[in-house]
C-alpha positions as CSV (number, residue, x, y, z in Angstrom):
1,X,79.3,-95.5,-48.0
2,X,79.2,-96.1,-51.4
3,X,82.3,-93.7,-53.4
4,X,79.6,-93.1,-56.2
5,X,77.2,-91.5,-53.4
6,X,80.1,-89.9,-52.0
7,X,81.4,-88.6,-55.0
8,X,78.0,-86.8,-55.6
9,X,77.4,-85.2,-52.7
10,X,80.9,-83.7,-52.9
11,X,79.7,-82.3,-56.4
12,X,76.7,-81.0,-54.8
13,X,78.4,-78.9,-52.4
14,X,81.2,-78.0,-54.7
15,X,77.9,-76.7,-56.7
16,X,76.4,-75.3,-54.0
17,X,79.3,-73.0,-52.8
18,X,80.2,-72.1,-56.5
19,X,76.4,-70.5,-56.5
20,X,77.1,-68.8,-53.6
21,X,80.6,-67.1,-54.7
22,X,78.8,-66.3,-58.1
23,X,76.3,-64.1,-56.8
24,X,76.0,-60.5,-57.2
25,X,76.8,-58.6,-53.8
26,X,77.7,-55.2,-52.7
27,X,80.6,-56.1,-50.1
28,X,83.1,-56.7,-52.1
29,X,85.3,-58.4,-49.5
30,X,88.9,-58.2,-51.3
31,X,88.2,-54.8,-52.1
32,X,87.2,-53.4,-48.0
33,X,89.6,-56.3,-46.7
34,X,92.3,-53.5,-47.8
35,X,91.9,-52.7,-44.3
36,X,91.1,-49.0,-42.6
37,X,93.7,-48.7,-40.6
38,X,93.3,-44.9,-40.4
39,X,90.4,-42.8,-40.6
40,X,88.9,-42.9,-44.1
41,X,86.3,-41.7,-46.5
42,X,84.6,-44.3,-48.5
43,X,82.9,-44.2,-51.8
44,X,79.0,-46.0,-51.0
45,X,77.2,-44.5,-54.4
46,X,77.9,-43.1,-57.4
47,X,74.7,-42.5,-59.1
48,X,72.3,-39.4,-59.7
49,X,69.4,-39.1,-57.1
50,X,67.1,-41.3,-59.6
51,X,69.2,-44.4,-59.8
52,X,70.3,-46.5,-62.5
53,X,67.9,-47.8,-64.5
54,X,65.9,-45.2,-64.0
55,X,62.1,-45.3,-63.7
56,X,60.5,-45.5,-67.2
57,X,63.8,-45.5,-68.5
58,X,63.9,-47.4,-72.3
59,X,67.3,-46.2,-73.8
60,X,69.7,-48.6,-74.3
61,X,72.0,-47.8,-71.0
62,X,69.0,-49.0,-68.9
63,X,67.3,-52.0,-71.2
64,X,69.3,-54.5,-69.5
65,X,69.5,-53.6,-66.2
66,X,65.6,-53.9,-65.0
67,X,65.9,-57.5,-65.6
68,X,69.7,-57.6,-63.8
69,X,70.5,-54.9,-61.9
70,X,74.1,-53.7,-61.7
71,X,74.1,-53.7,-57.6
72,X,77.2,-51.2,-57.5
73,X,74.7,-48.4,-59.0
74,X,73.9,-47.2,-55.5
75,X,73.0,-43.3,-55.2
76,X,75.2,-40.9,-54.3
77,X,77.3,-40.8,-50.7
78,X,80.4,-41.0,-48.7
79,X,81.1,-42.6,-45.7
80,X,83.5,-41.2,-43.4
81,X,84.9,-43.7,-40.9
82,X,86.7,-42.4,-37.6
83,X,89.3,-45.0,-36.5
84,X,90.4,-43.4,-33.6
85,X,87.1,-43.2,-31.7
86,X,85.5,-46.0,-33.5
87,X,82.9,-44.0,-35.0
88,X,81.2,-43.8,-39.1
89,X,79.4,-40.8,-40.4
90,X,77.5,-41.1,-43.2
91,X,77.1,-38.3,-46.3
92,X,73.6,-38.1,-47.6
93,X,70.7,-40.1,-46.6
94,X,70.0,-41.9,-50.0
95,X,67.3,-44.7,-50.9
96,X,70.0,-46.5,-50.8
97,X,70.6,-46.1,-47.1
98,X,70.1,-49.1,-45.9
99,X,72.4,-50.9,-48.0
100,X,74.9,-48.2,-47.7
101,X,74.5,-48.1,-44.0
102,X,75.6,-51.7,-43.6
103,X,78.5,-51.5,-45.8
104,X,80.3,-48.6,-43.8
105,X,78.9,-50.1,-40.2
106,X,80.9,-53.3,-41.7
107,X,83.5,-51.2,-41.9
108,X,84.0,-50.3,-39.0
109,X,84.8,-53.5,-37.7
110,X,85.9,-52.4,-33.6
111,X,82.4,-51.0,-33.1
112,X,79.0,-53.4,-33.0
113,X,76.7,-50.3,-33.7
114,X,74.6,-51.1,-37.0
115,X,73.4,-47.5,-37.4
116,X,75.8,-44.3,-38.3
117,X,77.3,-41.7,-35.5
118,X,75.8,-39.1,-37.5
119,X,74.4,-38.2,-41.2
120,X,75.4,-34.6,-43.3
121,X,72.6,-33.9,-45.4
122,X,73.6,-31.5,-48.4
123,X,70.1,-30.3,-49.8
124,X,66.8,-31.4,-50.2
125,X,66.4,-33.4,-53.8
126,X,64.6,-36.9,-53.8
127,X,68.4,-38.4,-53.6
128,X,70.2,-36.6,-50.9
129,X,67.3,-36.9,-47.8
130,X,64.5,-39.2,-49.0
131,X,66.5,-41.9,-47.2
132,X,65.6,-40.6,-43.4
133,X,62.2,-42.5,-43.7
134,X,63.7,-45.9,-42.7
135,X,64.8,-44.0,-39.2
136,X,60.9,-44.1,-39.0
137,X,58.8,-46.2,-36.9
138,X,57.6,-48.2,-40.4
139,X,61.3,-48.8,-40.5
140,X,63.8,-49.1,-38.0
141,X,62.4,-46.5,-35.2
142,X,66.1,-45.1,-35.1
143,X,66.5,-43.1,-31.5
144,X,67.9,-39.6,-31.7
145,X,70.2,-40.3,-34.5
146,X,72.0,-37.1,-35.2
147,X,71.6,-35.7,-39.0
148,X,73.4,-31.8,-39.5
149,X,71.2,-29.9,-41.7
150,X,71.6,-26.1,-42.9
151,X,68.9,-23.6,-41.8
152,X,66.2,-24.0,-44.4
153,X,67.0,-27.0,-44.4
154,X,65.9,-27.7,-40.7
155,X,63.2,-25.9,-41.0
156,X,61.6,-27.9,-44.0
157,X,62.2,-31.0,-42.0
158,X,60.6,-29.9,-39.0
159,X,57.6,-28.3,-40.4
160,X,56.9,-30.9,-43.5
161,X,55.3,-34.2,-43.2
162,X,56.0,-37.1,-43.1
163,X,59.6,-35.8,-42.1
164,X,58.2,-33.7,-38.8
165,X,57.2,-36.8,-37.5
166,X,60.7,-38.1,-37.4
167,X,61.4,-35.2,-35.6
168,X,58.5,-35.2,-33.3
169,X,59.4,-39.2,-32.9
170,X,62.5,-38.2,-32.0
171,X,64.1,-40.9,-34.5
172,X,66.2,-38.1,-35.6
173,X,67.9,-34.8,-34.0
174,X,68.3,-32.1,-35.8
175,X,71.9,-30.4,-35.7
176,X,71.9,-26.7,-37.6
177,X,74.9,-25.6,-38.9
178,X,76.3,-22.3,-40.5
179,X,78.1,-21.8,-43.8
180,X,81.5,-22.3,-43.7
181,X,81.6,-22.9,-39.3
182,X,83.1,-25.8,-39.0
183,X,81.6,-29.4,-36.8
184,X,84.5,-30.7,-34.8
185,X,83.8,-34.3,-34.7
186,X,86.9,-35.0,-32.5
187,X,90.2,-33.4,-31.7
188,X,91.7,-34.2,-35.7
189,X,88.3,-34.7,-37.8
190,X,86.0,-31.7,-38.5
191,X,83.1,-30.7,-41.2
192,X,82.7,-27.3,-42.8
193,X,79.4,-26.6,-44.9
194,X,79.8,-24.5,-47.8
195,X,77.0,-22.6,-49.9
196,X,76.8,-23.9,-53.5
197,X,74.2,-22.5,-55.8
198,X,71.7,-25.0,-57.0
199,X,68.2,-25.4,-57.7
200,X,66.9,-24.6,-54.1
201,X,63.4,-25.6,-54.3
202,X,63.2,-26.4,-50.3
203,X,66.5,-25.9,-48.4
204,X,69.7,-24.4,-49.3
205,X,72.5,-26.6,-51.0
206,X,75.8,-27.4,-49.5
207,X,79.2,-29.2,-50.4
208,X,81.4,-30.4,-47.2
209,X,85.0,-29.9,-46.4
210,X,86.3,-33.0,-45.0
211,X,89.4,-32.3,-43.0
212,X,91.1,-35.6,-40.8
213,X,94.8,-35.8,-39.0
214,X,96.5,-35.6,-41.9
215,X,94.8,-35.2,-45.5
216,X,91.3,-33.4,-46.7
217,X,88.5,-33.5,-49.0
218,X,85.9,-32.0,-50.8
219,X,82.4,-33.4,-51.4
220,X,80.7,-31.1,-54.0
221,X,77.9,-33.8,-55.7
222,X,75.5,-30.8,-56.5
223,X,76.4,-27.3,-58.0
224,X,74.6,-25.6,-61.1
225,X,78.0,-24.2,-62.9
226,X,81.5,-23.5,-61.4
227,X,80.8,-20.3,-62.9
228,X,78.5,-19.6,-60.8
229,X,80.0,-20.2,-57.4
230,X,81.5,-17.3,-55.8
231,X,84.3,-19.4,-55.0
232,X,87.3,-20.3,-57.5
233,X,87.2,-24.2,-58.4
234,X,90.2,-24.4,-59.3
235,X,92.2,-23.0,-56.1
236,X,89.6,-24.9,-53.7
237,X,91.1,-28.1,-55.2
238,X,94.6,-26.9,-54.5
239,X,93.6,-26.2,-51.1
240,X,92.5,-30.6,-50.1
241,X,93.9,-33.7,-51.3
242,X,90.9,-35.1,-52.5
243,X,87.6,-33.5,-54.5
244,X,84.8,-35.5,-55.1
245,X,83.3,-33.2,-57.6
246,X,79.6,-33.3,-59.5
247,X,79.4,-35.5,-62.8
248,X,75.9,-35.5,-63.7
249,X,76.3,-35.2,-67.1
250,X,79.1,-35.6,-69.6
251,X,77.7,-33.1,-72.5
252,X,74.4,-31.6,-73.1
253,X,73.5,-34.2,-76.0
254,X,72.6,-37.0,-73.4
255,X,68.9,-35.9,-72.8
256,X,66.6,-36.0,-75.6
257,X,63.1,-35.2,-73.9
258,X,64.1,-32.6,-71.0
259,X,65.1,-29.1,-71.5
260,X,68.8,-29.2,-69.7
261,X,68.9,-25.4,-69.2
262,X,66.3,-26.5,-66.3
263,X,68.7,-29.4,-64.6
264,X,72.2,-27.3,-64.8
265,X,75.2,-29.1,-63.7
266,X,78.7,-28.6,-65.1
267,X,79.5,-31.2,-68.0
268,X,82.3,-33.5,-68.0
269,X,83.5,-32.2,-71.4
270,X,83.5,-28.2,-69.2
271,X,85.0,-30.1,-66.6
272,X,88.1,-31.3,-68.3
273,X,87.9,-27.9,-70.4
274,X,88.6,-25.9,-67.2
275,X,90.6,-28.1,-65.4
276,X,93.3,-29.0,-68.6
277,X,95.7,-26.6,-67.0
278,X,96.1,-28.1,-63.5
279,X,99.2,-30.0,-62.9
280,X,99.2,-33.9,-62.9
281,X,99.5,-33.7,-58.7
282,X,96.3,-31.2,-58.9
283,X,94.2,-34.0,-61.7
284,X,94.8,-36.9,-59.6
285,X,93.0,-35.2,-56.7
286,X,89.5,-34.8,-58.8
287,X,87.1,-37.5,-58.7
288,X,83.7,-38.0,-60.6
289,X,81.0,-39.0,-58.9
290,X,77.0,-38.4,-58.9
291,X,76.4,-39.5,-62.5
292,X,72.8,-39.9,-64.3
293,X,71.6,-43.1,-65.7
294,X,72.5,-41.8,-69.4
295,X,76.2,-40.9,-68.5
296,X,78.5,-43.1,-70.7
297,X,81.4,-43.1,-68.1
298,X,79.0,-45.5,-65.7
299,X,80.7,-47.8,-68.9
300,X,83.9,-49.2,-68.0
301,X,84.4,-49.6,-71.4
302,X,83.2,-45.9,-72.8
303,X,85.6,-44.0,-74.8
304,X,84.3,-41.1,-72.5
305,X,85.7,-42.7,-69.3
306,X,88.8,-43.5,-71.4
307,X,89.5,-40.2,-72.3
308,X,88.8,-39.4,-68.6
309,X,91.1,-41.7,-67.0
310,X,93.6,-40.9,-69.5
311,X,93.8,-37.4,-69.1
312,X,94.7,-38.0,-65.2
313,X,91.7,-37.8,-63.7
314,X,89.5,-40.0,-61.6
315,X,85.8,-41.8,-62.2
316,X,84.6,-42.8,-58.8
317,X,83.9,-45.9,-57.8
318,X,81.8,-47.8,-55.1
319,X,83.9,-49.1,-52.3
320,X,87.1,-46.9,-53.1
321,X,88.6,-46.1,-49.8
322,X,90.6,-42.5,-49.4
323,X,92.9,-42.1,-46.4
324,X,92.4,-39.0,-44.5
């Protein structure tokens, strides 16, 4: 063969592989290759319930990402991986899901099974349970896949299309739980719901307690004000190893058109406020997640996230794996 010919087809595939590596994907190999050894949690989403961009959206933190989407800005959830009885739970059921889904199946790399052990639902808002329709027979016609709901919660399910007919399908089964009563998933990894107050338009709102053979977390994506939970913030955070705390907004000053008294969440800026007089063991426990397309801290390069990072705290990031 000709070494001109064979010189170009070498260049061809050397092209060829160089557009594959290039590409924009969501498994970020060196990044899950760390290896989960133990039972873990894992960050699949960062983002309010709306995504970023969000719909409409023409400020300058979405104009560029219609036309090339940041694929990391997945909505809010956690995966929680069970080494020792090869099993992955999945927190939230996002539009996302089927992305996310994949990603923590992938995971789990001594079980086959491409669909979750289980999914812990915290409240119904567009982000948190809008995911469930691909269990559906449009989508994959999931069979009795377990999802743990709170009362109201259940009830709204079961008694509101389209999501009844999951129900009646039997794609899903409905687990209830009670505030602060605790699902033992196996011998060393249990669940505890916890009443948060939120805007509780059709179910209840709940954070989780995470708690595995040797560390535990909290996951908190929703509250209104950490005033307003009947529960100190501060000594819950003393009481895991990890808190995975709501980060909607940094200030007040972000939304122009909507009146934020209506969509309360705690601000970054009361965030730090309150937290300043934690210790640097208790800081390096607290990460931000669940931000909204306008937060600057989705900017790696924001002095926001800067002053952040640099007051010992963490910005949460897709793919982060936490040891439990």
């Amino acid at each position: 063969m000709n070494k001109y010919v064979i010189l170009t087809i070498s260049l061809l595939i050397l092209s060829c592989s160089e557009k594959k590596s290039s590409g924009k994907t969501l498994i970020d190999n060196t990044k899950i290759n760390q290896g989960l050894s133990k039972t873990s949690i894992v960050i699949l989403g960062t983002i309010q319930d709306a995504g970023s961009p969000q719909i409409t959206c023409k400020k300058e933190c979405c104009s560029t990402l219609f036309e090339n989407p940041d694929y990391k800005r997945q909505v809010i959830s956690l995966g929680l991986i069970d080494k020792e009885n090869d099993k992955a739970y999945l927190f939230e059921a996002t539009p996302d899901i089927g992305t996310q889904m994949k990603m923590l199946t992938s995971l789990n790399t001594e079980n086959n099974n491409e669909i979750v052990n289980g999914i812990f639902l915290t409240h119904a808002h567009i982000g948190h349970y809008s995911g469930l329709m691909y269990l559906g027979k449009e989508a994959m016609d999931a069979q009795n896949t377990p999802v743990y709901v709170m009362p109201k919660m259940k009830d709204f399910l079961s008694k509101n299309g389209p999501w009844d007919q999951l129900v009646l399908r039997k794609n899903v089964e409905l687990h209830e739980m009670e505030n602060r009563k605790s699902v033992n998933l196996s011998t060393s990894l249990k669940v505890t719901p916890f009443i948060v107050p939120h805007r509780d338009e059709y179910s209840e709102t709940v954070g989780y307690r995470i708690e595995g053979p040797n560390k535990s977390a909290l996951f908190i994506p929703d509250i209104d004000k950490w005033e307003k939970w009947e529960k100190d913030i501060i000594e819950e955070i003393k009481n895991v190893d990890y808190a995975f705390l709501d980060a909607t907004f940094y200030s007040g000053e972000e939304l122009e058109n909507r009146d934020i008294s209506q969509i309360p969440h705690p601000f970054i800026i009361e965030s730090l406020k309150k937290f300043k007089g934690l210790s640097s063991k208790e800081k390096n426990k607290i990460i931000f997640i669940h931000f909204n397309h306008t937060n600057p801290v989705i900017n790696h390069d924001s002095k926001e996230r800067k002053l952040i990072l640099d007051q010992g705290f963490h910005v949460g990031e897709i793919q982060d794996i936490f040891e439990l």
